[in-house]
C-alpha positions in Angstrom: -9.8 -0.1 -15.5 -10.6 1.5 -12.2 -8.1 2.7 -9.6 -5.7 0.3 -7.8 -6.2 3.2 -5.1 -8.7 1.6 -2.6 -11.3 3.9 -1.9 -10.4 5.6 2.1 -13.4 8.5 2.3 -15.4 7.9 4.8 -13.5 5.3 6.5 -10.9 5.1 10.1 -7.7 4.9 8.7 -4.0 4.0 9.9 -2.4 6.5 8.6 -1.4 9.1 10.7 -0.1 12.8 9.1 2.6 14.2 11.4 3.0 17.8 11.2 6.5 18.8 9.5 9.4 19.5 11.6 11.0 23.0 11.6 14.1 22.7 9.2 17.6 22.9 10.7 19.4 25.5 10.0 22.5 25.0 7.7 22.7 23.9 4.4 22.1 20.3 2.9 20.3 19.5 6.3 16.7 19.1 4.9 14.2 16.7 6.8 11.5 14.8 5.3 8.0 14.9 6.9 7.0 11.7 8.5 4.0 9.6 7.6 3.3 6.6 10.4 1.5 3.4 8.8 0.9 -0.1 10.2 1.8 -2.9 8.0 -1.4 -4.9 7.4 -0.8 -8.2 5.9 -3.6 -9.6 3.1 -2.9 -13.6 2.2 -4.4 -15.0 -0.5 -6.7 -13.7 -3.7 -10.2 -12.7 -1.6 -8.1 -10.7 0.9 -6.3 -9.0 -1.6 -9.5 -7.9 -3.6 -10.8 -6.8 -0.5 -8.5 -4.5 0.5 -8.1 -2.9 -3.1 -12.2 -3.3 -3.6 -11.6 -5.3 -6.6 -13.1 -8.6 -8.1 -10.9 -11.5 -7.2 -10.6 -12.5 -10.9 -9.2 -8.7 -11.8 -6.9 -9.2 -9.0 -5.6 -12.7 -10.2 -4.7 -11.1 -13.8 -2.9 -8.1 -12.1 -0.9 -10.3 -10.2 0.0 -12.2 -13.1 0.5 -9.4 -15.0 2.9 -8.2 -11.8 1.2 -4.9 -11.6 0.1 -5.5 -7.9 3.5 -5.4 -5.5 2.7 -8.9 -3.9 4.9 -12.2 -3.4 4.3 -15.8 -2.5 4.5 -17.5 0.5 5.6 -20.8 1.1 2.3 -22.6 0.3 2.2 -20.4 -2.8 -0.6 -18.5 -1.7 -0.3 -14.5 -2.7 0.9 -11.8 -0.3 0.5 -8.1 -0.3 1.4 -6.0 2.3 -0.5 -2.1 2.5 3.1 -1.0 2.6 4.1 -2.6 -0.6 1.5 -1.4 -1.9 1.4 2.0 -1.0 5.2 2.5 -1.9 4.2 1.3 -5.2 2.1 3.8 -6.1 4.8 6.7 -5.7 7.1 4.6 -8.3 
């Protein structure tokens, strides 16, 4: 099975890499660098795939399978957010 990673090289991306702040000085002060990302919102199978460059039948079994971090709306169409996502993948 391929990545759930979607492939970035080459693209524009929204995610911006601020340089880390000088530590303060003192102990148990420690800062974590910052990372700034729009939330992008996919609704629905197709969107979904799109966005993680999968087939829209793969997608449907991974969100079955609850291995992609999306939820249902209302209409009980599927969800996914690029932050969901992304925060996924560090757990």
């Amino acid at each position: 099975m391929g990545s759930l990673l979607p492939n970035l090289a080459g693209q524009d991306t929204a995610i911006t890499f601020l340089r880390e702040p000088e530590m303060p000085q003192g102990e148990g002060s420690a800062v974590q660098p910052t990372i700034t990302v729009p939330i992008e919102f996919y609704r629905g199978v197709k969107a979904i795939a799109n966005f993680l460059e999968m087939h829209p039948q793969t997608v449907k079994k991974l969100l079955r399978e609850g291995k992609i971090p999306a939820k249902k709306d209302e209409t009980g169409r599927w969800v996914l957010t690029n932050l969901d996502y992304y925060q996924s993948l560090q757990g």
